[in-house]
C-alpha positions as CSV (number, residue, x, y, z in Angstrom):
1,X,116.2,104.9,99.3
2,X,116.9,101.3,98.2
3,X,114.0,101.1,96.7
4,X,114.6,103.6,94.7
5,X,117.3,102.7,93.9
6,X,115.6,99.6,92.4
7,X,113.6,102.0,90.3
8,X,116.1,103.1,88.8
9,X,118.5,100.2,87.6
10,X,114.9,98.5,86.4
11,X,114.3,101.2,84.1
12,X,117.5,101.1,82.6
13,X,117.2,97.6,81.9
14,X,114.0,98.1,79.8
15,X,116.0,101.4,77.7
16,X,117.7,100.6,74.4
17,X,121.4,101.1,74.6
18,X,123.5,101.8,71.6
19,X,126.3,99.5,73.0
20,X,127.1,97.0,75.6
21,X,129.2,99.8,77.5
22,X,126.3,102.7,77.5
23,X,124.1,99.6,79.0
24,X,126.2,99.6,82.3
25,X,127.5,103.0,82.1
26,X,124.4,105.6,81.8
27,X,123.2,108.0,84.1
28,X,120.5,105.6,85.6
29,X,122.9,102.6,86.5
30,X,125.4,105.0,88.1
31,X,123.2,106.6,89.8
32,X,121.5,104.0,90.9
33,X,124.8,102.8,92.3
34,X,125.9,105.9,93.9
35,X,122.7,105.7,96.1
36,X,123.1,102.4,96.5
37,X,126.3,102.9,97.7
38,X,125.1,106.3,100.2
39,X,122.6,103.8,101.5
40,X,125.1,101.0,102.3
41,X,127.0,104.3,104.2
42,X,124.2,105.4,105.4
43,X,123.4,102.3,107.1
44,X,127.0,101.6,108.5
45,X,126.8,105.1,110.3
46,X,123.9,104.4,111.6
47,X,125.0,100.8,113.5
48,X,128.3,102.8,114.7
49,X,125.9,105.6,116.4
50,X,123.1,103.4,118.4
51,X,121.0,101.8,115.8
52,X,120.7,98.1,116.4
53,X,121.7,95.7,113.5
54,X,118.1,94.6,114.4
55,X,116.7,97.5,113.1
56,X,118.7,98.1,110.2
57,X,117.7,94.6,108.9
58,X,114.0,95.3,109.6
59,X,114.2,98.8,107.7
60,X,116.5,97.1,104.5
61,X,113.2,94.3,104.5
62,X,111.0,97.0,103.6
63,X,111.8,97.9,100.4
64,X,109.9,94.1,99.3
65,X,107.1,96.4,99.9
66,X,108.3,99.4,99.0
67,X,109.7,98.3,95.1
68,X,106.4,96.8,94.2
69,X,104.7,99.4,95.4
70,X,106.8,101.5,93.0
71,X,106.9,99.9,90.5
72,X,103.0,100.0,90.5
73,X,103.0,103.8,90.8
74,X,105.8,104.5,88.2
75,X,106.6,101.9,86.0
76,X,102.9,100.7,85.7
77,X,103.2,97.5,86.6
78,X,100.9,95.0,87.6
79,X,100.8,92.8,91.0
80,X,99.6,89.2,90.9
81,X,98.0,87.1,93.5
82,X,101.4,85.5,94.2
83,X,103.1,89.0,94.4
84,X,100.9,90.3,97.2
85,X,100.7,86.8,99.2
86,X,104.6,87.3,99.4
87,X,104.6,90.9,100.8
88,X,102.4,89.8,103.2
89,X,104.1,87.3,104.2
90,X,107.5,89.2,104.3
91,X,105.3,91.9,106.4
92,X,104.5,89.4,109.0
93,X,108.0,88.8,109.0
94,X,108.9,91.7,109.5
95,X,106.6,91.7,112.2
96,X,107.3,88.9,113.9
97,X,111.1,89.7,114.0
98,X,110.9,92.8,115.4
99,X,108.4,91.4,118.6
């Protein structure tokens, strides 16, 4: 969801907005915060029922997969070399910290 939530914001940032207050107060940005802030929830209820902070972590590292992914898919966006050497790398930390 936080990725998402990424999504979101980043395409309000590329809009046009009539005014400096429309460009932090649209339907995208608080949205985007309002999931945000479900997630953040989301994630608290979770480490109060049984869920190691372990595996919260390891699920919150994902979406540096999951928003270029995305972004590819929605936004159109292009990944470099130096993009996909880094989500490998974060991958393999993900990895590693979970063993």
């Amino acid at each position: 969801m936080g990725a998402c939530v990424q999504i979101l914001l980043k395409k309000s940032a590329g809009m046009q907005h009539s005014n400096f207050i429309r460009q932090y107060l649209n339907v995208k940005v608080v949205g985007g915060y309002f999931v945000l802030t479900l997630c953040i929830a989301v994630n608290i209820y979770a480490m109060n029922h049984g869920v190691l902070l372990k595996e919260v972590s390891i699920l919150e590292s994902l979406s540096y997969f999951f928003v270029p992914m995305l972004s590819m898919v929605i936004l159109k966006e292009r990944l470099n070399v130096r993009k996909i050497i880094a989500i490998i790398v974060i991958m393999c930390g993900v990895v590693v910290f979970f063993l």
